[in-house]
MIBARO-877848 format. One record per atom (N, C-alpha, C): residue number from 1; residue in three letters; x, y, z. Coordinates in pm, whole numbers, plus 32768, in hexadecimal, padded with zeros to 4 digits. Layout:
<rec seq="NUM" type="ALA" x="X" y="Y" z="Z"/>
...
//
This chain:
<rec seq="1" type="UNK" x="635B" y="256C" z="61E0"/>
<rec seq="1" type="UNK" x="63CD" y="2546" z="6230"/>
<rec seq="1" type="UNK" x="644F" y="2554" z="61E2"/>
<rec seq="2" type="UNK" x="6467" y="2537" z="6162"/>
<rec seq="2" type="UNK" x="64C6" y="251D" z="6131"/>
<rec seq="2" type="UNK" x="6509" y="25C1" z="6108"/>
<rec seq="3" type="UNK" x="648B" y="262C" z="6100"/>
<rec seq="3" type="UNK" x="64C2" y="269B" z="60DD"/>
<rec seq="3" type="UNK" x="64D0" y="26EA" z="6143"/>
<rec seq="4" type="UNK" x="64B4" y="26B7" z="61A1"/>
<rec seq="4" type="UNK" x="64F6" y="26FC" z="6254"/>
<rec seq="4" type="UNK" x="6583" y="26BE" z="6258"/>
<rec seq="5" type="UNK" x="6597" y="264F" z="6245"/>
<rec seq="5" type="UNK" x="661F" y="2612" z="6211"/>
<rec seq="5" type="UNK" x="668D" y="2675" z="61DB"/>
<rec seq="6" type="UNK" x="6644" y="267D" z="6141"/>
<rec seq="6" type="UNK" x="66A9" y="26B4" z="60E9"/>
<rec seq="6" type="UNK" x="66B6" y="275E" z="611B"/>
<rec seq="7" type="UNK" x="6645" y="2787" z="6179"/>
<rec seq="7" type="UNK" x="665A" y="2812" z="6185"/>
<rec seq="7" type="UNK" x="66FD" y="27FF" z="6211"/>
<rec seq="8" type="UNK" x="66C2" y="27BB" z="625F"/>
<rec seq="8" type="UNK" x="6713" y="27B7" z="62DD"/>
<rec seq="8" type="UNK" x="67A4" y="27E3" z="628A"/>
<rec seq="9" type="UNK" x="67BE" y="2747" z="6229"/>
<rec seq="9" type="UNK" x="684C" y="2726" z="6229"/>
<rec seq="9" type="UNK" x="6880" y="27AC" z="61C4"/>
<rec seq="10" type="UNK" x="6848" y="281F" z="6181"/>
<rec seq="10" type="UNK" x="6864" y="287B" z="613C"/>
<rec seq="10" type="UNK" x="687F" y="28D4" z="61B0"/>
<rec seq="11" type="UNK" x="6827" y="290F" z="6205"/>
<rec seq="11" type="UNK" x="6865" y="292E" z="629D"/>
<rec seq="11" type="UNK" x="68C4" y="2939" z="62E4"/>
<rec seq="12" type="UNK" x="68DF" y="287B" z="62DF"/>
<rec seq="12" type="UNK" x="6985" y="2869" z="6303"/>
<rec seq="12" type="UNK" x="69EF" y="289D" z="629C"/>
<rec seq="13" type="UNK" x="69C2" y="2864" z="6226"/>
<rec seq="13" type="UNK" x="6A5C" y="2888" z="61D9"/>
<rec seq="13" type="UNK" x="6A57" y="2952" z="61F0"/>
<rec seq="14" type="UNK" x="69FA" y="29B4" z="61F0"/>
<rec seq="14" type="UNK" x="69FB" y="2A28" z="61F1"/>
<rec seq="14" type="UNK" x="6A3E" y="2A13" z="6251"/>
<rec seq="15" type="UNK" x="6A1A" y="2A18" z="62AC"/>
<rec seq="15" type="UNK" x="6A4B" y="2A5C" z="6351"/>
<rec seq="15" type="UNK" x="6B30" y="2A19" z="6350"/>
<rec seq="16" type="UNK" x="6B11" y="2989" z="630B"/>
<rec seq="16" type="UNK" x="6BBF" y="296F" z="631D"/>
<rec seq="16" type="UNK" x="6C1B" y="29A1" z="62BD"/>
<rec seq="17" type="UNK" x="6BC3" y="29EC" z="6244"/>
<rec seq="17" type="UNK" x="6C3A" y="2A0B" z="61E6"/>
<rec seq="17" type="UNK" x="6C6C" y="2A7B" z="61EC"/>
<rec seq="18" type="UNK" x="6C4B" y="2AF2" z="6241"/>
<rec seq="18" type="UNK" x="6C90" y="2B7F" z="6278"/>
<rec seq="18" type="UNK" x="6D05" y="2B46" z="62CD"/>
<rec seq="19" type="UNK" x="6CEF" y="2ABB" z="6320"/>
<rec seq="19" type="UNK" x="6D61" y="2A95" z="63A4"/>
<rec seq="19" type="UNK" x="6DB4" y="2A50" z="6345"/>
<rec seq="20" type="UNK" x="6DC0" y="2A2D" z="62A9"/>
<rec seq="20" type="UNK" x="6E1E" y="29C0" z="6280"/>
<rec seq="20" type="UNK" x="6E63" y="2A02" z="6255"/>
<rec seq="21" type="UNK" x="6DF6" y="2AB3" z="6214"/>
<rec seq="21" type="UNK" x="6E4E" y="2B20" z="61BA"/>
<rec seq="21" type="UNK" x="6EA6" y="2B67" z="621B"/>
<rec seq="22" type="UNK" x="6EA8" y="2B78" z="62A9"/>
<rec seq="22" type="UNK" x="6EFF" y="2BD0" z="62D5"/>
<rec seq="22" type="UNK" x="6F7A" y="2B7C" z="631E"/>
<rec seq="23" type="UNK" x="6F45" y="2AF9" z="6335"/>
<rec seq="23" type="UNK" x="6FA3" y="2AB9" z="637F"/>
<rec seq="23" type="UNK" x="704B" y="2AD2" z="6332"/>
<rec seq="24" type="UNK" x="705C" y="2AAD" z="62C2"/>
<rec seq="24" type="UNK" x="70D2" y="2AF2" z="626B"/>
<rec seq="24" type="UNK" x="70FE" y="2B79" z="6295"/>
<rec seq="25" type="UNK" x="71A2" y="2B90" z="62C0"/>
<rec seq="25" type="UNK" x="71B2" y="2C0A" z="62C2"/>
<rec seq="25" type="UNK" x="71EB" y="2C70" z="6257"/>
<rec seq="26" type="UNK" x="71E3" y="2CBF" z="623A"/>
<rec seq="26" type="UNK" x="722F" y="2CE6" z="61B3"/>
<rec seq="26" type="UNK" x="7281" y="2D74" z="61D3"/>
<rec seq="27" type="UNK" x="72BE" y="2DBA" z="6168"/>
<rec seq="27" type="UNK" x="72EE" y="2E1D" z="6185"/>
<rec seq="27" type="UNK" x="7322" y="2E50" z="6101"/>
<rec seq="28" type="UNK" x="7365" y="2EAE" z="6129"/>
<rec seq="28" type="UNK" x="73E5" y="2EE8" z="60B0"/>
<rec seq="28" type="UNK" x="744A" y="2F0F" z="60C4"/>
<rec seq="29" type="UNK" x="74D1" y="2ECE" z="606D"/>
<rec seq="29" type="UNK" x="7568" y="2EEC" z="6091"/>
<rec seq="29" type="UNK" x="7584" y="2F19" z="6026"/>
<rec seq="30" type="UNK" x="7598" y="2FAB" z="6080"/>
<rec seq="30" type="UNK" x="75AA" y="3002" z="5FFC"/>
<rec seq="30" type="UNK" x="7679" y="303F" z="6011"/>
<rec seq="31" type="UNK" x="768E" y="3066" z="5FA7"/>
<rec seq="31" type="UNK" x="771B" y="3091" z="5F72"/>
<rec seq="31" type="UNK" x="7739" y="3103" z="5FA1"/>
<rec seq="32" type="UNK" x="7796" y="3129" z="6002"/>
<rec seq="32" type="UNK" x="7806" y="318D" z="602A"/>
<rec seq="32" type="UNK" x="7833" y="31EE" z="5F9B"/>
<rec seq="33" type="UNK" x="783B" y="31C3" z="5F48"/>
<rec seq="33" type="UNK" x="7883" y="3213" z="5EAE"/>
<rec seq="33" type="UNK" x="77EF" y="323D" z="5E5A"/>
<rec seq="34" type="UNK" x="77DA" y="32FB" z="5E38"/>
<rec seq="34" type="UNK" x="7792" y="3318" z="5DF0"/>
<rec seq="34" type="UNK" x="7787" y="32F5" z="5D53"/>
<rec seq="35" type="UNK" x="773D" y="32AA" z="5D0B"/>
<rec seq="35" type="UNK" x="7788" y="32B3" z="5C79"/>
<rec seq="35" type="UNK" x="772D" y="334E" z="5C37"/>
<rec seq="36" type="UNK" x="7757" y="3379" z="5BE6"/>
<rec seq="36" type="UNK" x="7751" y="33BE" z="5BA0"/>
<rec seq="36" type="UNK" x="775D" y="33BA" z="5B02"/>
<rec seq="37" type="UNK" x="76F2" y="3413" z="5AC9"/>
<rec seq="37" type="UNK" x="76F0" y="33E8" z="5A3F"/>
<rec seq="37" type="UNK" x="76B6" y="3480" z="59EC"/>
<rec seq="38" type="UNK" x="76AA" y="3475" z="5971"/>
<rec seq="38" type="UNK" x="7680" y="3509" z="5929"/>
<rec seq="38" type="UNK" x="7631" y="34E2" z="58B4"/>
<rec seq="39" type="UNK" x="75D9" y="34F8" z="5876"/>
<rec seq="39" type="UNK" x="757E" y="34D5" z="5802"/>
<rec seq="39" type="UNK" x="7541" y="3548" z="57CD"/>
<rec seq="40" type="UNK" x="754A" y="3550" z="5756"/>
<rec seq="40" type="UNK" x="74F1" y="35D9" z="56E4"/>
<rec seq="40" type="UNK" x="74B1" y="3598" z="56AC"/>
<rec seq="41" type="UNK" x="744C" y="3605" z="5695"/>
<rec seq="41" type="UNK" x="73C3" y="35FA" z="5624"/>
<rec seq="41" type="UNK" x="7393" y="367B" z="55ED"/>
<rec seq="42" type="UNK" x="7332" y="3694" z="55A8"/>
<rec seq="42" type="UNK" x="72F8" y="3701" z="5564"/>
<rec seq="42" type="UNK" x="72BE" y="3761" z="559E"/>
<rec seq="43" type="UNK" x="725D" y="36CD" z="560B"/>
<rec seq="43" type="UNK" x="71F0" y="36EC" z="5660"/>
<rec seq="43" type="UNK" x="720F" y="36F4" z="56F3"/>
<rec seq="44" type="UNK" x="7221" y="3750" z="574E"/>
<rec seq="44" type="UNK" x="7224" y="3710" z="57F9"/>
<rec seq="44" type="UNK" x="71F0" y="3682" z="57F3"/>
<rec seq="45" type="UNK" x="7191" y="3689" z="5818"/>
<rec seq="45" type="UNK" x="7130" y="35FB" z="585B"/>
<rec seq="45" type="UNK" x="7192" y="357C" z="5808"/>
<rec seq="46" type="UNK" x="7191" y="35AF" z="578D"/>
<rec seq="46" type="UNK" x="71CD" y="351E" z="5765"/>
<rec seq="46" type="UNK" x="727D" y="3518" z="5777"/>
<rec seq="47" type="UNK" x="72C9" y="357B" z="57B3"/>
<rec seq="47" type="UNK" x="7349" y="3579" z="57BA"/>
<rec seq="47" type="UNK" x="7329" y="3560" z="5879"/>
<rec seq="48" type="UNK" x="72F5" y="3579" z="58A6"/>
<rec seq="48" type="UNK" x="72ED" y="353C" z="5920"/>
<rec seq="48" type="UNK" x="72B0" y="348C" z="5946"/>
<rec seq="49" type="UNK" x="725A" y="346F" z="58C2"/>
<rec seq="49" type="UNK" x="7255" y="33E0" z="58CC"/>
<rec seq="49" type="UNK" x="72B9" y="336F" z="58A4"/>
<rec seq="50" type="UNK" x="7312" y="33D0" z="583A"/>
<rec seq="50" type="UNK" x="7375" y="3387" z="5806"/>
<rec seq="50" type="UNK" x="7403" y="3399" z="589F"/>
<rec seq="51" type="UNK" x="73FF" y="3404" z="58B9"/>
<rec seq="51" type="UNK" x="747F" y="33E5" z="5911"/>
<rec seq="51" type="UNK" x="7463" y="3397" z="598D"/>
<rec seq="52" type="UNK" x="73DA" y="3345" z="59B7"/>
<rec seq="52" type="UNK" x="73A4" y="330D" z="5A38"/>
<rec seq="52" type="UNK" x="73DA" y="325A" z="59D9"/>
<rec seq="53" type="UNK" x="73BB" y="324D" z="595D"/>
<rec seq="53" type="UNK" x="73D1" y="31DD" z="593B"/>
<rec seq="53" type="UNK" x="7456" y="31D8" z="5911"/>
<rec seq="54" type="UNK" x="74B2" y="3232" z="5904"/>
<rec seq="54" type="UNK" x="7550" y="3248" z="58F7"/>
<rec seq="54" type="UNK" x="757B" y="3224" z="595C"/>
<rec seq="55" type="UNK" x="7552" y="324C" z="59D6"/>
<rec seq="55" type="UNK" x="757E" y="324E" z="5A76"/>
<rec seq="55" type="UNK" x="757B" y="3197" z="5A95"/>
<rec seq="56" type="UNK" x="74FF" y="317B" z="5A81"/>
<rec seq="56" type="UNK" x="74CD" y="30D5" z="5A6D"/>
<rec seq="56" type="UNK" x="752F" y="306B" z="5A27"/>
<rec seq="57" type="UNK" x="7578" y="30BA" z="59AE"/>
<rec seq="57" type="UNK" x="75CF" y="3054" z="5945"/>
<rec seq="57" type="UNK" x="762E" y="305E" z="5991"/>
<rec seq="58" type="UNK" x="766B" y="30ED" z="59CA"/>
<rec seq="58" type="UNK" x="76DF" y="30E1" z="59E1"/>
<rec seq="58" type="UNK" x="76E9" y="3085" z="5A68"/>
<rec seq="59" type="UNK" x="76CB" y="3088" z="5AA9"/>
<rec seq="59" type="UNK" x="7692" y="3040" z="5B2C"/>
<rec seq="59" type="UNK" x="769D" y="2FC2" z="5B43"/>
<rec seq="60" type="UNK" x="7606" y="2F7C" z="5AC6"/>
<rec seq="60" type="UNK" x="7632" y="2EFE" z="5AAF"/>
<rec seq="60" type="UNK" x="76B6" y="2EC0" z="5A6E"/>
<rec seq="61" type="UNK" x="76EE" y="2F14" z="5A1E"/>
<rec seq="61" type="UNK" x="7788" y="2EE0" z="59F3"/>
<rec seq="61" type="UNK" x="77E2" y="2EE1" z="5A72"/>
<rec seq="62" type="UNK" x="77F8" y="2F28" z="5AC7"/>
<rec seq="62" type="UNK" x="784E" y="2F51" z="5B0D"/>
<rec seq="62" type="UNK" x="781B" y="2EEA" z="5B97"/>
<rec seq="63" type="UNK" x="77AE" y="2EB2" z="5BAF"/>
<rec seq="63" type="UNK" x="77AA" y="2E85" z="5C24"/>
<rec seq="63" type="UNK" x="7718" y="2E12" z="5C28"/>
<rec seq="64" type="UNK" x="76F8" y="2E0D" z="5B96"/>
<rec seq="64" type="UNK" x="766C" y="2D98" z="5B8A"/>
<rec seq="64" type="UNK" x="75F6" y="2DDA" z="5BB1"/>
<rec seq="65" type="UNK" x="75B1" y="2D9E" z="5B5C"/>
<rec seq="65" type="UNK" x="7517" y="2DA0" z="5B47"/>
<rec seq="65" type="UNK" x="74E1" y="2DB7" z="5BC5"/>
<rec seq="66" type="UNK" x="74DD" y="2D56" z="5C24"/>
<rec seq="66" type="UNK" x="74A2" y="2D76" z="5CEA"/>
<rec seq="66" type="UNK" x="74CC" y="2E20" z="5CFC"/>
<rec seq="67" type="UNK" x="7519" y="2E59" z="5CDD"/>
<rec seq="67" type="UNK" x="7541" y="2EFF" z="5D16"/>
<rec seq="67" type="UNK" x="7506" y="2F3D" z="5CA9"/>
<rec seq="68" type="UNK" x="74D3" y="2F48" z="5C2F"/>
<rec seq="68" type="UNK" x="74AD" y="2F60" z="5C00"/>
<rec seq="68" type="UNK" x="7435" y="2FCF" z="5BAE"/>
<rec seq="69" type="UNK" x="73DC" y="2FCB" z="5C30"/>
<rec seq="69" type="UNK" x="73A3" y="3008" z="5C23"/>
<rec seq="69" type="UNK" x="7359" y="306B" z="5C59"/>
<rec seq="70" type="UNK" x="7330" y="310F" z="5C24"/>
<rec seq="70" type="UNK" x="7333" y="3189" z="5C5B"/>
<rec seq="70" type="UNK" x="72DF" y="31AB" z="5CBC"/>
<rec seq="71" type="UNK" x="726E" y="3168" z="5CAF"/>
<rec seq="71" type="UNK" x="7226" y="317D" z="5D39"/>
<rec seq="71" type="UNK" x="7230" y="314A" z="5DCA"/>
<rec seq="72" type="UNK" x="7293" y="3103" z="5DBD"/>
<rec seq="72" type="UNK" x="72A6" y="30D3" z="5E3A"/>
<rec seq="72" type="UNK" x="734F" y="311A" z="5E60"/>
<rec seq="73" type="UNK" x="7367" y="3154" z="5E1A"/>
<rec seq="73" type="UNK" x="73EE" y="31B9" z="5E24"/>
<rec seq="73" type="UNK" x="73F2" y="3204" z="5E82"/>
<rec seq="74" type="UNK" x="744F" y="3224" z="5ECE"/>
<rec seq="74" type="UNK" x="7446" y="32BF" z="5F4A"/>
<rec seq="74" type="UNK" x="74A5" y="332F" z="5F4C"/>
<rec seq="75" type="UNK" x="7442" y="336D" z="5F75"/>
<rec seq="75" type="UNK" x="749B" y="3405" z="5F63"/>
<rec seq="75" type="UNK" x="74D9" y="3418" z="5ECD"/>
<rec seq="76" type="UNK" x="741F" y="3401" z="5E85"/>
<rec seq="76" type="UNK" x="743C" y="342A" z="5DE7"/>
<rec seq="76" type="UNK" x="73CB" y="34AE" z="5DE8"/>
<rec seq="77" type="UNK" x="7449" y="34EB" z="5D5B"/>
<rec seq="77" type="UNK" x="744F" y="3555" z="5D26"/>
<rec seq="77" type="UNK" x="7448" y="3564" z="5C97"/>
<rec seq="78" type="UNK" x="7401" y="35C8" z="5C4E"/>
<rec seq="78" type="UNK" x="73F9" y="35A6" z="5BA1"/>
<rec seq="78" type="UNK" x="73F5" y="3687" z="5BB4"/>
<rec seq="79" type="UNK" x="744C" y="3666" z="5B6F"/>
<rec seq="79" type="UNK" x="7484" y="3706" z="5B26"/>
<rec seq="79" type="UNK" x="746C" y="372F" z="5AF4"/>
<rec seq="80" type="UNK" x="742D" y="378F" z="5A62"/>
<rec seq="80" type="UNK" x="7463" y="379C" z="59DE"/>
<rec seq="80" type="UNK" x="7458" y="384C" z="59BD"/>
<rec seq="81" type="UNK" x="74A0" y="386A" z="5954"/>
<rec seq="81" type="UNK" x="74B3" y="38CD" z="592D"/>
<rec seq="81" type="UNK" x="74A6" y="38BE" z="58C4"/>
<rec seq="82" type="UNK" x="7456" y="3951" z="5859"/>
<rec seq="82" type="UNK" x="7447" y="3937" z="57DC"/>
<rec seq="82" type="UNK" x="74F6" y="3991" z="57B5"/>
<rec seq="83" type="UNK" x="751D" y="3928" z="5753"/>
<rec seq="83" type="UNK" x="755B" y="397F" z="5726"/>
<rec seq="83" type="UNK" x="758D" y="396D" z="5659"/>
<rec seq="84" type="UNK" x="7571" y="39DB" z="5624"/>
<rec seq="84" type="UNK" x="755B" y="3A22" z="559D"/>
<rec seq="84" type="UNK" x="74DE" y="39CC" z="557B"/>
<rec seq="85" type="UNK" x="74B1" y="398A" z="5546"/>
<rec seq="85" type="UNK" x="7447" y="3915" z="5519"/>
<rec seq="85" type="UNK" x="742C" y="38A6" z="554F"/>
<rec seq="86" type="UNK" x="7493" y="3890" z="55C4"/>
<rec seq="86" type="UNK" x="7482" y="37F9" z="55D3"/>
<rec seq="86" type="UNK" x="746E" y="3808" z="568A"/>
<rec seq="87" type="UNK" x="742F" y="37B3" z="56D1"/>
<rec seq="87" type="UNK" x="7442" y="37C5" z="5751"/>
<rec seq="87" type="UNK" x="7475" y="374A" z="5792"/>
<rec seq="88" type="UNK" x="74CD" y="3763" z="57DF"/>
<rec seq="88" type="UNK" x="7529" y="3710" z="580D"/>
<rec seq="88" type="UNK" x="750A" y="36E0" z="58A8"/>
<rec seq="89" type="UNK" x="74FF" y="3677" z="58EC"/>
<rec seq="89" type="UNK" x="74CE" y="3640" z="5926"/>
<rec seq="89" type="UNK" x="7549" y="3607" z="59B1"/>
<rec seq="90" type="UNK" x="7557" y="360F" z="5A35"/>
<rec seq="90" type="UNK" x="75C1" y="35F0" z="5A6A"/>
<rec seq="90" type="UNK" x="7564" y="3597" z="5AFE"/>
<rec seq="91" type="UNK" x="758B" y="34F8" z="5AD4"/>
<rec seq="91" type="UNK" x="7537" y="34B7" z="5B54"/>
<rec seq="91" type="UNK" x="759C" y="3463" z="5B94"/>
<rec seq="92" type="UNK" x="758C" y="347E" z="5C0E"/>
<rec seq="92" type="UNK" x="75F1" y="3456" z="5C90"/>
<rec seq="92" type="UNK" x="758C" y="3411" z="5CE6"/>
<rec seq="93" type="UNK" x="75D2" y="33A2" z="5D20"/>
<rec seq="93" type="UNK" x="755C" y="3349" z="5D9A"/>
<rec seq="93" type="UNK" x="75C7" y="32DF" z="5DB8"/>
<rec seq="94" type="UNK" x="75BA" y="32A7" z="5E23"/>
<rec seq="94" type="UNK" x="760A" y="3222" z="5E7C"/>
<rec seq="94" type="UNK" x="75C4" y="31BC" z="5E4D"/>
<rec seq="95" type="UNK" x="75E3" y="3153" z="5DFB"/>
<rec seq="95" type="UNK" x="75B4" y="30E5" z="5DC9"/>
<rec seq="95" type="UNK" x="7588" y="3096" z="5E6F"/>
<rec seq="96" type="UNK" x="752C" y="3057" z="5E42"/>
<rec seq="96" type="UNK" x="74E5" y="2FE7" z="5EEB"/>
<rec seq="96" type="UNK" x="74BA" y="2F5C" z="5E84"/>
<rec seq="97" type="UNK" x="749B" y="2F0D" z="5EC6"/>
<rec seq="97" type="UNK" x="7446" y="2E69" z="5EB7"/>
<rec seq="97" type="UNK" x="740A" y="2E6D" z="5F1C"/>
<rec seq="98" type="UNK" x="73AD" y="2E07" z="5EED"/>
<rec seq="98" type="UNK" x="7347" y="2DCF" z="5F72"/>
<rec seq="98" type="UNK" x="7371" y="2D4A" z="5F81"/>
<rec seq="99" type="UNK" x="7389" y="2D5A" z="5FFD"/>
<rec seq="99" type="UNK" x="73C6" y="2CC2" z="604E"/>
<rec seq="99" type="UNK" x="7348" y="2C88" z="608E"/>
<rec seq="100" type="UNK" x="7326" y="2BD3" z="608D"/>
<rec seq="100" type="UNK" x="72CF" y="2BCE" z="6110"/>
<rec seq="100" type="UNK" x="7358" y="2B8E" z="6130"/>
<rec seq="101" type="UNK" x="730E" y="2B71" z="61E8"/>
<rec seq="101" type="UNK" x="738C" y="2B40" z="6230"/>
<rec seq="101" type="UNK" x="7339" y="2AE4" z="6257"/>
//
């Protein structure tokens, strides 16, 4: 009896915690102004990781940590061109946050 109990009430909490997770609405308010930024390295891969976390500093200085960050960015873009030894890196995106309401 007692473990028909404990099964039931595991049951309940399953079935109510999808209705507690969506009840919250959320979103993202994202920024009208593109920022833009440029970063070099030796390597592509690593002059394109450095200018995604350039894009990030400049970002958070200019408008806080919540806008911050690149994956939730829109209408982003990462550039680069090698040029003599070094390849140069050019990443553009509309800073966003996630709001709930």
């Amino acid at each position: 009896m007692k473990l028909l109990s404990i099964a039931m009430a595991a049951a309940i909490v399953a079935i109510s915690v999808p209705t507690v997770m969506t009840s919250t609405a959320s979103a993202y308010q994202c920024s009208n102004a593109t920022t833009q930024i440029r970063a070099a390295a030796p390597r592509k891969w690593k002059a394109r990781a450095r200018v995604v976390k350039a894009w990030s500093a400049k970002v958070k200085a200019d408008r806080g940590l919540a806008w911050s960050v690149w994956k939730i960015a829109k209408q982003k873009s990462r550039t680069c061109k090698k040029i003599g030894s070094r390849w140069v890196c050019l990443a553009k995106a509309k800073p966003c946050k996630y709001v709930v309401q």
